[in-house]
Structures are given as C-alpha cells and as structure tokens.
N, C-alpha and C positions, 0 to 999 in steps of 0.2 A: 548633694549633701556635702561633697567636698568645699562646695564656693561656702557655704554658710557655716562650714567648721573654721576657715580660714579667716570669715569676719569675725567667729567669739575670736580664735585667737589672736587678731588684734587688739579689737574692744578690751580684752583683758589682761594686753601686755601694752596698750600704748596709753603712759596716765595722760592727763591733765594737767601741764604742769606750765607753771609759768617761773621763772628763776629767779622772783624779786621780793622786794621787801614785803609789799603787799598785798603778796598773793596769800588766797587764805587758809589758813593750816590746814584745811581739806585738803588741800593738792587742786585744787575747780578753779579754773577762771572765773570772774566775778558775775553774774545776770548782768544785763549790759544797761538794764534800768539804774541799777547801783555806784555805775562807775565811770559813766560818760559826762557828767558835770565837773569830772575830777581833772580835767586838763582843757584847755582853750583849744587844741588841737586834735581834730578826729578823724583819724583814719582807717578807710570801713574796706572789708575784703566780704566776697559773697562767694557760695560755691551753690553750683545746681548737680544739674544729669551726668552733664561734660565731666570727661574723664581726666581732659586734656588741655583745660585752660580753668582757674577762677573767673566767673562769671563777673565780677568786678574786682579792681585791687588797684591802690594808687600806685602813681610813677613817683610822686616826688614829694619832699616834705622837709619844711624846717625843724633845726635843731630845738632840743627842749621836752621838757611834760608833755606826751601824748596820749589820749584816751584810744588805743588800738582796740576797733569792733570787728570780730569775724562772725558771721551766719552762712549757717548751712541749714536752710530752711524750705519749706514747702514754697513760703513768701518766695525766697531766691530762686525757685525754679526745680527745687528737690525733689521730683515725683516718686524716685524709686527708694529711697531709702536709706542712700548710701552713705557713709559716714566719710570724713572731709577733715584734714589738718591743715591746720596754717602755722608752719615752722619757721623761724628762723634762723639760717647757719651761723655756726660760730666756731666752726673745725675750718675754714678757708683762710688764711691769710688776707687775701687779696678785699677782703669785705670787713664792715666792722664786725664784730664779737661780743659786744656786750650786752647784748638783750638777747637771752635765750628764751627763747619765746617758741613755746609747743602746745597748742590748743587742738583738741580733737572732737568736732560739732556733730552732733548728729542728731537728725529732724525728729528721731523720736525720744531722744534722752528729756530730762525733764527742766532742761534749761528750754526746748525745743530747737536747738541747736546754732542759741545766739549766746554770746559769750564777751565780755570785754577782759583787757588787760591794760593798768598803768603802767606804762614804761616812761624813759626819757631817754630822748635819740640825739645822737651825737653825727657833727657833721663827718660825710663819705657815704659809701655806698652797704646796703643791706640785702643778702640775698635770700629770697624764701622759696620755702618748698611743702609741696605735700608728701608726707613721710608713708602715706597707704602704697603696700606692696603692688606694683606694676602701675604707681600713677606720677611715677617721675619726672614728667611734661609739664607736673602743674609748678610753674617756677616761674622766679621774677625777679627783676631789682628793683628798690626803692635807692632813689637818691635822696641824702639830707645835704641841706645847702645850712647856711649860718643864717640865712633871714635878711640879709643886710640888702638886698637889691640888686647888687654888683652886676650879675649876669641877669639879665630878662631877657635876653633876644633867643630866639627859638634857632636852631641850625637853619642855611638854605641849602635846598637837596633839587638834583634835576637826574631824570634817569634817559638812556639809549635803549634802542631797539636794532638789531646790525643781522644780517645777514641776507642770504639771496632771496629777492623777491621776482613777481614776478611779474607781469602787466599791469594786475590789479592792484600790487603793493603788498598783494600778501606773502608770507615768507615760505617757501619754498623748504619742507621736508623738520626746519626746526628755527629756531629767534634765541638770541641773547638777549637779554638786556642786563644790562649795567646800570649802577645806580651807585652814586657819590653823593657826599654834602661836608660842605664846609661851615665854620661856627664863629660869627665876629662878636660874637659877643664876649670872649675872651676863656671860657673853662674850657671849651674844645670839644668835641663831637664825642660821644661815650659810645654810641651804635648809632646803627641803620637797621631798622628793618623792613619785610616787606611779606605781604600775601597774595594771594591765588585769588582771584573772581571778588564777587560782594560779600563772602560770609569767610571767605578763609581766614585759618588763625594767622596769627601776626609771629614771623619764626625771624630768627638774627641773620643778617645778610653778610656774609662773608667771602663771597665771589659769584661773580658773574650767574646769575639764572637762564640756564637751559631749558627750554619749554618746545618739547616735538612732538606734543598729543593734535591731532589734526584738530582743527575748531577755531573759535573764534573765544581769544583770550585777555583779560586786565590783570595787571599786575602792580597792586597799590604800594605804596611806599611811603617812608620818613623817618626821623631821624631824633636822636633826644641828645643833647649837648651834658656836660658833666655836673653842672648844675639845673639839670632836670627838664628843661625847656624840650618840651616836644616841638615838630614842626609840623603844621598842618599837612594832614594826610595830599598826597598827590596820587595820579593813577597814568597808565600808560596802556594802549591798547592796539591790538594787532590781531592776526588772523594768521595760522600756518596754516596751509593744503599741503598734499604726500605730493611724493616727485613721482615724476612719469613710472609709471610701472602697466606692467601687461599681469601683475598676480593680478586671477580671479579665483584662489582659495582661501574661503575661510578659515578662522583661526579655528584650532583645535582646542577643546574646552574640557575639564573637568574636576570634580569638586567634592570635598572629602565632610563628614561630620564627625565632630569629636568630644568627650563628656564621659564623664562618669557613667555607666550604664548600670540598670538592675539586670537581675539573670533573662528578663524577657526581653533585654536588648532595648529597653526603653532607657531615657535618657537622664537621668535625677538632677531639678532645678535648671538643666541647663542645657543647650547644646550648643557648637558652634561651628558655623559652616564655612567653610576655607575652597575658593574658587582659585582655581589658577586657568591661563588663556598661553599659550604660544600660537609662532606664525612665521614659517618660516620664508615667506616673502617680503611685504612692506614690513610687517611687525606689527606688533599689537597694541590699538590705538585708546579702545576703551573695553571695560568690563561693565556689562552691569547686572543685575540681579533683585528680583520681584518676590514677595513673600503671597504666597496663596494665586488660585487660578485667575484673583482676578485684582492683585496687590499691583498699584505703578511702578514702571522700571526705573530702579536708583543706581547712581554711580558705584559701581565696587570699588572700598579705595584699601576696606580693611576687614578682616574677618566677620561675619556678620554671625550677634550671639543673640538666640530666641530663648526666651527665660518665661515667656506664657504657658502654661500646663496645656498642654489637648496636642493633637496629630496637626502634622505642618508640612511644608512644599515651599520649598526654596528654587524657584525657577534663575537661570542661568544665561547668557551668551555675549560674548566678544563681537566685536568690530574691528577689524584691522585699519590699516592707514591708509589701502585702496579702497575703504569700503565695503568690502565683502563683509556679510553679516553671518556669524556662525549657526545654527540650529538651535533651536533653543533645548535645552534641557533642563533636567528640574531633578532632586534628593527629596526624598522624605524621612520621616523620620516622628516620635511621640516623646514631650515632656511629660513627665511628670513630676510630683509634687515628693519632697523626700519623705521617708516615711519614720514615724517617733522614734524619738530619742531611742536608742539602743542604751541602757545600762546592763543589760546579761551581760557575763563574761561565759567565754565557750566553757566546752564541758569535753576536757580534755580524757585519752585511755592509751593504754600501753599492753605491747603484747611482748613478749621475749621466747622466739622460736632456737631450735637448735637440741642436737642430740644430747642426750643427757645421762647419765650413771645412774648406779641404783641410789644413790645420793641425793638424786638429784642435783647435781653441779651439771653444768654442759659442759661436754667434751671440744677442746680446740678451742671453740668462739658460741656466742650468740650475740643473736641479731637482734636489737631492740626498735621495734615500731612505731611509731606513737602517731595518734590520730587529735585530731578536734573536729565540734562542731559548736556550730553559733547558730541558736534558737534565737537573738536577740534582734535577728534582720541584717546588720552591716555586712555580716560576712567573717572569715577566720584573716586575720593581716598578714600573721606571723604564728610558728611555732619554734621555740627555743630549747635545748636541752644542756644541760651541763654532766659531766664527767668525771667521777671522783671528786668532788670537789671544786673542779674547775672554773672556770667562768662560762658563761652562757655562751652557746653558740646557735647557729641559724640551724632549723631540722630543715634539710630537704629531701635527705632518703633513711632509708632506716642504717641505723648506727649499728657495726660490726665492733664488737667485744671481743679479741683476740688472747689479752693477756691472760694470764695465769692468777687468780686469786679472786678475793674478793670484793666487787665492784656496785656502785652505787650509780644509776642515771635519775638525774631531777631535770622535770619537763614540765613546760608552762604555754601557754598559748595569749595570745592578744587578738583583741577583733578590731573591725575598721573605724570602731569606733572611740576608741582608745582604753576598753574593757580590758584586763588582765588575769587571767584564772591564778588559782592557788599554786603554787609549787607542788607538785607533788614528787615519789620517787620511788621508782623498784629498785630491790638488789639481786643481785645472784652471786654465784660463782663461777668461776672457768676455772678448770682444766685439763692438764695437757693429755690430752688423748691419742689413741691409735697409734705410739710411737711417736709423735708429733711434736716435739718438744717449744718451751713456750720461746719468741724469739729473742736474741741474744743482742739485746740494746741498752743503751744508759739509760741511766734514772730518766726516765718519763717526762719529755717537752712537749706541752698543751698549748706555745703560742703559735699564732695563727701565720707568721711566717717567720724565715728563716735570719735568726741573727747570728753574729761571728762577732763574740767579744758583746762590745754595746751597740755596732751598725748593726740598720735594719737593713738587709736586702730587699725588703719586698717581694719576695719570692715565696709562695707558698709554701710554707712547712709539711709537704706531702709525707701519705703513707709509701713506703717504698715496696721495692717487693718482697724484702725478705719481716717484713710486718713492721721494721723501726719506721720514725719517720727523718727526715734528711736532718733536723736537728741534733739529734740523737746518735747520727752516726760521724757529724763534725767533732762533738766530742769538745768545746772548744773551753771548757772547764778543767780539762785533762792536765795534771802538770807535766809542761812540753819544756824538754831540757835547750830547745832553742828557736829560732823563730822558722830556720831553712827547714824545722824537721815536721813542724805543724802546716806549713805550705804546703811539703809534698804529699804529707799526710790528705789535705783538704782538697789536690789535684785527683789522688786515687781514690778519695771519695765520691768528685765529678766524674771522673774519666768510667767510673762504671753507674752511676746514675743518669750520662748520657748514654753511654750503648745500651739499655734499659729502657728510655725512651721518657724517662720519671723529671727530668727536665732539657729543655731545649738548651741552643746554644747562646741566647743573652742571658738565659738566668744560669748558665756554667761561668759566663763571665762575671754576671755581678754577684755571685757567690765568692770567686777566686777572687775578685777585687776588694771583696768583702775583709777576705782573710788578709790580706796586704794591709789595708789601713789599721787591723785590729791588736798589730804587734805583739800576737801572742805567743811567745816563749822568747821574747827578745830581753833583756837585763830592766831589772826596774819593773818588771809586770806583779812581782810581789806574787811569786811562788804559783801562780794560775788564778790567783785572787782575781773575781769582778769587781768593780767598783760601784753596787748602786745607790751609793749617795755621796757625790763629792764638792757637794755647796755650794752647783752650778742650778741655777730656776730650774733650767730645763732637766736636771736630775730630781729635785726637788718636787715636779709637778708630778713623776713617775706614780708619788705616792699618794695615797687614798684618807681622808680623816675620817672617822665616822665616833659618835658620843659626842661627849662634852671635852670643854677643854681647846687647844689648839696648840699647833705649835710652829714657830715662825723662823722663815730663814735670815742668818743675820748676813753684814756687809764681810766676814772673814770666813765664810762659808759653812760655818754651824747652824743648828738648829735649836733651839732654845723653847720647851714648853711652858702649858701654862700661863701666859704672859697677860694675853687677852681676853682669855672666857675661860669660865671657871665651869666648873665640874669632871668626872672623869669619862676619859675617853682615850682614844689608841691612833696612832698615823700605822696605815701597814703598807705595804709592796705586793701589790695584789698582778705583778709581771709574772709573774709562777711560782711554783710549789716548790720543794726540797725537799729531801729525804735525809743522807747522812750528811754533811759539811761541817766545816769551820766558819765563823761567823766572825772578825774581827772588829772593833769601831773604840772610838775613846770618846769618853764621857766625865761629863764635869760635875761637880756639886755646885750651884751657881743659888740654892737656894736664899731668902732674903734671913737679913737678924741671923738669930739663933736656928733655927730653922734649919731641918737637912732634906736636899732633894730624896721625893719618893717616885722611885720611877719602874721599869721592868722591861725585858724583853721578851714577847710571845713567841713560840717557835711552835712550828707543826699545827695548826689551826686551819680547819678548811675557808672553803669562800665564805667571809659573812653575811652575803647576803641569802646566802640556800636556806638559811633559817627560818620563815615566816613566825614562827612560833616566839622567836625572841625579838621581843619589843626594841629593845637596845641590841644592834651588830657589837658594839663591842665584846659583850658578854658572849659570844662566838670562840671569842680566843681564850676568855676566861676559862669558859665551862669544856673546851674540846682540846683545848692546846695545853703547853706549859707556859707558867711565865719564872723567867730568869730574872731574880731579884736584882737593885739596886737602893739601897738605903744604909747610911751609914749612921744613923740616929743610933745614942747606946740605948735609949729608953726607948717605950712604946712597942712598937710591932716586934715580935718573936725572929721575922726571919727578915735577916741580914743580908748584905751584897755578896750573890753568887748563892743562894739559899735558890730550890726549888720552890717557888712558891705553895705551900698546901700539902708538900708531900716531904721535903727535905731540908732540913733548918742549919745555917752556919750561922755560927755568932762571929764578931766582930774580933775577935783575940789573934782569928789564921788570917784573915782576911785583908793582910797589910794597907788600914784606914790611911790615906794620905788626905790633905789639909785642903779644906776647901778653896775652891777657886782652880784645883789643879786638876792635870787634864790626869786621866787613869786608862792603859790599855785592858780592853774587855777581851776576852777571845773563849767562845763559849763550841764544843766540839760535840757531834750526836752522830754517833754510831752505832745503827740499829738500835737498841733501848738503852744506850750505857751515854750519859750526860758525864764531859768534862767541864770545869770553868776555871778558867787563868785569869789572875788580875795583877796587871804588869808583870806577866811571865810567870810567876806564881801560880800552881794549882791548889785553888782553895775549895774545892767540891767535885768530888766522884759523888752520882747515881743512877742504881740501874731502878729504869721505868717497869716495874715489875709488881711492887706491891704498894700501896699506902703509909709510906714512913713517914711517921713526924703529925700524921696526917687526923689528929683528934680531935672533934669530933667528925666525921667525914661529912660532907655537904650533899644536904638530900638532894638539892637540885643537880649534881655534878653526875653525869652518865658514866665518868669513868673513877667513882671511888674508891676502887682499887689501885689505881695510880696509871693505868694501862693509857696511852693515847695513841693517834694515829701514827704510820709510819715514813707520813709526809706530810709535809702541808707549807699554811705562808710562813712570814715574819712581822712583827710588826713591833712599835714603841707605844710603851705607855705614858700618858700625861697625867697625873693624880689629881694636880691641883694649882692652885695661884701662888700657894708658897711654898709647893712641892718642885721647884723649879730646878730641872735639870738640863743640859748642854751635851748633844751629841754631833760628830764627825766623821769622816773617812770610814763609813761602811761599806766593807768589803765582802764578799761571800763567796768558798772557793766549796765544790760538788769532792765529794771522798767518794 
C-alpha cells in the first residue's frame, strides 16, 4: 500500500509542464500526432521497465526548432505500468538553461503515455533527468552543435589491460584496464565511457577499472567529442582466476525480507529480498539467487523486489574466489494484494483517572488516557493531543495533569491512510490536595524544547522533578538587573538539574552556552523585553497567516498589511501563549487617499486551529480573545485606537491622533483582568475584563458576552483590508 500511495503522490504533485510559448494552457504536453510536423528536427526519448537507463534518447543534435518526442509506452517496453519523466535541468550552470522541459508519461494516462513538445535548442550541452523519486540514474547529455559541419570526426579511443598474469595470460587475483581517447577533430573529447559484458549500461569513466570477480570478462568502451561525435564502440577482453589459496570454506550467506506487512505478517504489494555473502578467505566472488524450487540461477547484483500476489521462495548462495560454493538456502515469504481504500477515520476515547473531592475536581493530578481504533483496515498512524490550548503534541503515554485549576485536553488521531478524526476534548479540574501544594513555577512554557532568550538549545523542555519544566525555572523573561547575575542564576538552575539526573552533561553545556550568546540582563536588552518580530525573514516566518488578507515584509524591516489580497484575516505567533505581560511595537497609518488604517491587536486567544466548529481560524481570536483597537478614522466605527474592541470604547479626543505616515509607540499591559493601553507613553485606556461595557447589543455567537476571557493565550495582528493598510515594527514582549 505504501509503494502505491507514494505513486498518487507523485502523479498528483508532479504536473505536465513544458515552459514555452506553446505549450497549451492545460499545462499537457501536446499528443505527438499534433506537434511533430512542427520542426524539421526530431528528437525522440523512450522509457520501458528499466529503472536505470531511457530505453532510447539522443546524444547529439543541431541548434534550432525542435519537435522533442518522449513515450513511455507499452510500444517502448512498459509492461508494468510505471510512470517516466523526461526533465530538463536548468538549476546547473555548467549546461544550458533555457528549455525547461518537464513531461511526466505514463502508459495508462490518456495520451497513452506519448507526448511531444516544441522547443528551440541552442548550441552547448543539455542535461536531462528523470524527476521519479529513487530513479536518479535516468540521466544524460545532449550535445547541440551549430549545424555547420566543422567537427565530424568521432574521438579515437584505445584501452590496456595490466597486471599479473599467469601462463595462460589470465590475470592473476584482479585486471585494470585503462582506457583514453583523444579527438582530432578539433571540439575535444567531452567523456569516455565504458560497460561491463554484452548488456551492461554504459556509466562515465573517470579512472582506471578494477575488475577481481573471478571469470571470464569484456569491457566495452568509447568516447563522444564536444561536438557530439560518438566513437564506434570497441571492447577488450580478458580472464581473472583467484591466486593460489588452500581456503576450502564456503562463504557464509544470509538474506533478509522487507515491506509493508498486514497484521498476519503478509507482505502488502510488495516485498524485497536483500542477500548479503562474506568470506573470510579468497572473498567473495559471486552471489546469485533463484525464485521458486525450480526458478534458474541469476546473478545478485541488487536487491531483488517480488511484486506478484501468492506465496514465494527466494533461493540463495555465494561462490568465493576459490571456488567453494556455499549451501544453498532459501526465505519465503506471501504477497498480497493491498486492500480498499481506507476513508474511515479512527474512532478515537479518553478516560481521566485520579482521586477526586466531593467536587468532583481530582486531587494533586489526573492522568488522561486516550485510545484509537481504525475499522477502516490501515491501521491508527498517530495519536495527538493538545493542552490548554496548546499546540498539538505526539500521545505516546498517558498525559499527567499536575497543575492547579481548570484544564482542557483536545485529542485527535490519524490512520495510515491519511484519515483524520474530529478534535474532540474533556475538561476537568485539579486541585491541590493532601497538603500538596500546587508547584511554584512561572507562567506555563508548552515549547517542545529549551530556549534562553531567542536560541534554541535543542534540549528537551523536560518535566523536572519539582513538577516545572527546565523552561520555566530559567526564568529567562525575568527582569535581570545584569547579564553576570542571570548566568549564575542559569548555572544554579543546571548545577541541580544535573545532580537530579533531568539533564546530562552536553545539554548542561549547550544550555549554559545558550545563556552566553542570549545577553540577557546586559544594557540595551530593553528592560527583559523579547524581541519576536525584528524585520529579519527568519523572525518573520515565526509567524503564522490564516483568513483573508496578508501581510508582507518590507526591505527596512516592517511589516505592511493588506497589500496583496484582500479580505480579513490575522498574522499570529503561535511560539506560545502569555498570561500577564507588556506588549511593546510601533505602528503606522500607511493607509492609501483619505482612508485610515483599520487594524487591531488580539491577545489572549487560544490555538486556532482546536476549533473544528469555526470555519474561519481567524474568528478564534475574535470570538475567545480580545482585540486592542487601531483606527484613527473620526467617522465610521465607534471604537477608536486603544478601544477594547466590543467591550470598551475610546474616542479619538485622549488618544493623542498623530499624522499619518508617522510611526506611533503602542504598549498595551494585561494583568490578570485589568488591560492598560499607552500610546507614545500616554495612557489612553484602563479596563477591567469583568463585565460587558460599552458592549450593546452583545453577540449571540460570542461565548464570552459578559466580557470574561481566558487567562492566557497567543498574540496576533489583524489585516482588515486593501485600504485598511497598516505598518508594524519592533515587537517586543516582556512575561510580568
């Protein structure tokens, strides 16, 4: 099942596409009936079974209009079905570039997998390739010449054969051969290449061939000059036998099978059998390996894949270089055929164990379980849950609930098939029981490992043992009156998370090296302020868009909404949650005409996507969060810059309006329920989150109509509109 999910998702990520004028607004290379009278010059590629070579493709070709034909057809030798591109690069310097040429054939599409494109090739070299994952062998150059004649003479090429032989002339344990050619026809030799026996592929020769398989061997050769002149194939032939030796032990042989399996250990679509041979005497000269009791013995060069449905016998055995022939042995093993499509998604449940009051709250902690199962045949992939809020995380044992209050787990599952169940979510409450008080950590860090400042250490964000997790007890939000006192602060945080055993001695270092580059309490760190937006991409990409709308980063490191698509929607910072802080950033009116930017900041708004129920994430921060106005319009909307949206209204009189085009410091402060807003230092808006002021008629869909919202959550910006266009910078955010 896996090989055939991995061909949809090709088939339906790799188009048809040809880069030219006349390719047809379908994105389809043209039926080759339609488009091969269209140039004097035709250059035809074939693909069959081979994984490893085009079954045909030219070497050389004049500049000019070409009718390029690719088929991957039954005709070409396609028996099994497999789909076949013919790419041309144009990421190499070293080749031309100008014909982006991407055809993807396959024998059952309804072209039947032939295909033309009009190009025009320019003189130099062209390198192509097949773009199907694990078929990267299939490659080649085309030479274009100008047409003019100049060079016709093909390279002349002559090869050696050197080492110890012996009466007979055969070589003795192993043979070089060497092989040159020089080009008088003036463009100069481009390659050599050379193959193995009658059928081998033809690979680039770039030093000397070592060949110490005992037998009797040809090594073909030749040569193409830079104007495309191939030289008539030559061949060279010779005989090694092993050197004197007294081994008389067989090589030792054994050989694994690998695949997808169903639960009865049968193999789905596919298996593949992997032989290996050592030999600790001459060494080990040949493998080979027979399918069924009475299949002929073939050379083992490469893993061998049985893709027939029924029960199978992969017989096995080595030959060393003396001769010795090992026992034979044999794997079995049973395909089968994958079975239908799985569209069920599992059918996911949760249990929440743990002592509990007459309350019903659990005392201390509870432990929350969660189960799946898939009726649908694939199987369960994955099971995820999130945490207050949080972002999703991997389930892989049951989740222990320690803190104190009231807590929310949403649990989802996925099957192998790429089904998804619904979100769903219990709550409880915890707490503090039996004397047990709840543990004495900072505001609550959900990332999945340990950062100091903006470095990531890479270090697991463990639970410790006193219930925080090591984030939480860095503290690194903290205002540190200098940088030597948060070091040693961040020393005696390691120095007892190692005697504890909660981390080893590289992640004590790259924590402590952590705090070194983070300069935090050093002058200039702006009071314990983080900085997570400073108009660098890579702070930029931090952030998440979801709605309508966008918003773009410019070349002096702002951010500018609106610009490009229109309707409303929000950019948020979905790196963690916050509870009380200070929120610094400056913000511009940039909107166009008359026109005033409408914009806002959300605070306190859980994950958007836990919602299933809300078609539109943005409306997450709307209906659960606050939004901190910006709008300095005198007419139209009621609430003004620094207005609570929906709950608290400031008019434009306190709100010292400065002139568009000019930058405005924001600094918006939430402690516990009580919102402050400063604009340029000015406090234009005290409210406490307590009741519905301002708030007439209240919004039936809004769960908190009374004004009440959570007591943490993200951040984000709102983009309104096209000519709602507003400019923000320097967002900073320091933990109170």
């Amino acid at each position: 099942m896996r090989e055939r999910r991995l061909w949809a998702a090709v088939l339906a990520a790799v188009l048809v596409i040809v880069g030219l004028a006349s390719t047809p607004a379908s994105g389809r290379a043209e039926p080759a009936e339609a488009a091969e009278a269209a140039a004097a010059q035709v250059l035809t590629w074939t693909a069959g079974d081979d994984i490893n070579r085009y079954t045909t493709a030219p070497q050389t070709a004049v500049a000019g209009p070409t009718t390029i034909v690719f088929e991957n057809s039954a005709a070409t030798g396609n028996t099994m079905g497999m789909p076949h591109t013919l790419t041309f690069d144009v990421s190499d310097p070293e080749y031309n570039n100008d014909v982006p040429l991407n055809i993807l054939a396959n024998p059952n599409d309804d072209q039947g997998g032939r295909y033309t494109a009009e190009v025009t090739l320019t003189p130099g070299r062209y390198r192509y390739y097949c773009t199907i994952p694990g078929h990267g062998q299939m490659q080649g150059i085309l030479v274009v010449t100008e047409g003019t004649g100049e060079d016709t003479t093909a390279p002349e090429t002559s090869a050696s054969v050197a080492g110890t032989q012996n009466s007979e002339g055969a070589y003795v344990g192993s043979a070089t051969v060497t092989v040159s050619a020089s080009d008088a026809g003036g463009s100069g030799v481009e390659r050599i290449e050379y193959a193995l026996g009658d059928t081998g592929a033809w690979v680039p020769y770039t030093t000397p061939v070592v060949i110490d398989q005992v037998g009797a061997h040809k090594v073909r050769y030749r040569a193409v000059d830079k104007a495309g002149n191939t030289a008539a194939e030559k061949s060279v032939e010779f005989s090694v036998v092993a050197p004197p030796t007294d081994d008389t032990t067989a090589p030792e042989t054994s050989a694994t099978v690998a695949g997808e399996r169903n639960p009865q250990g049968q193999y789905i679509s596919m298996a593949t059998v992997t032989v290996s041979a050592s030999d600790t005497g001459s060494g080990v000269n040949t493998i080979e390996y027979a399918l069924g009791d009475a299949g002929a013995w073939q050379p083992y060069t490469a893993p061998v894949m049985v893709h027939e449905v029924g029960t199978h016998k992969v017989r096995y055995r080595a030959t060393d270089k003396a001769g010795n022939v090992s026992a034979e042995k044999s794997v079995g093993f049973t395909v089968v055929a994958p079975p239908a499509d799985d569209t069920t998604p599992p059918v996911t449940g949760v249990t929440v164990e743990g002592d509990r009051n007459s309350s019903g709250a659990y005392l201390k902690s509870a432990k929350v379980t969660v189960t799946a199962t898939d009726h649908g045949g694939s199987g369960v992939a994955a099971i995820e849950y999130s945490l207050d809020g949080g972002p999703y995380l991997t389930y892989t044992a049951p989740v222990v609930v320690d803190r104190a209050g009231t807590h929310t787990v949403t649990y989802r599952a996925s099957d192998k098939a790429g089904n998804t169940a619904a979100a769903r979510s219990v709550s409880f409450t915890v707490v503090a029981g039996g004397g047990v008080p709840a543990p004495n950590c900072a505001e609550y860090d959900e990332r999945l490992t340990v950062f100091v400042g903006t470095v990531d250490t890479g270090v697991p964000n463990r639970v410790t043992n006193n219930r925080c997790r090591i984030n939480e007890l860095i503290e690194d939000e903290k205002e540190w009156t200098s940088h030597a006192l948060f070091l040693k602060h961040v020393d005696t945080v390691l120095d007892g998370l190692l005697t504890e055993g909660v981390v080893d001695q590289r992640e004590y270092d790259a924590v402590a090296e952590a705090a070194r580059e983070s300069g935090i309490g050093k002058p200039g760190q702006t009071e314990g302020y983080r900085t997570i937006m400073d108009g660098t991409q890579e702070s930029f990409t931090k952030w998440q868009h979801v709605g309508g709308g966008s918003f773009a980063l410019n070349p002096d490191g702002s951010i500018t909404s609106g610009t490009t698509k229109t309707g409303l929607g929000m950019l948020w910072f979905p790196e963690r949650k916050y509870g009380d802080f200070s929120l610094r950033l400056q913000w511009r009116d940039d909107a166009p005409g008359t026109s005033n930017a409408n914009s806002g900041l959300f605070v306190r708004f859980p994950w958007v996507h836990e919602h299933p129920e809300e078609s539109r994430p943005e409306w997450v921060a709307i209906k659960y969060g606050h939004e901190v106005q910006v709008l300095d319009r005198p007419d139209g909307d009621m609430y003004k810059t620094g207005s609570i949206y929906g709950f608290d209204r400031v008019g434009l009189a306190g709100a010292g309006v400065t002139q568009k085009g000019t930058w405005n410091d924001y600094e918006i402060r939430v402690v516990d329920q009580h919102y402050s807003v400063y604009r340029n230092g000015v406090l234009i808006n005290e409210f406490d989150n307590l009741g519905g002021q301002d708030f007439t008629p209240p919004r039936s869909d809004d769960p908190g109509t009374d004004g009440r919202r959570f007591a943490s959550g993200y951040l984000g910006l709102q983009v309104h509109g096209t000519t709602d266009v507003v400019s923000y910078r320097d967002i900073r955010i320091k933990e109170l």
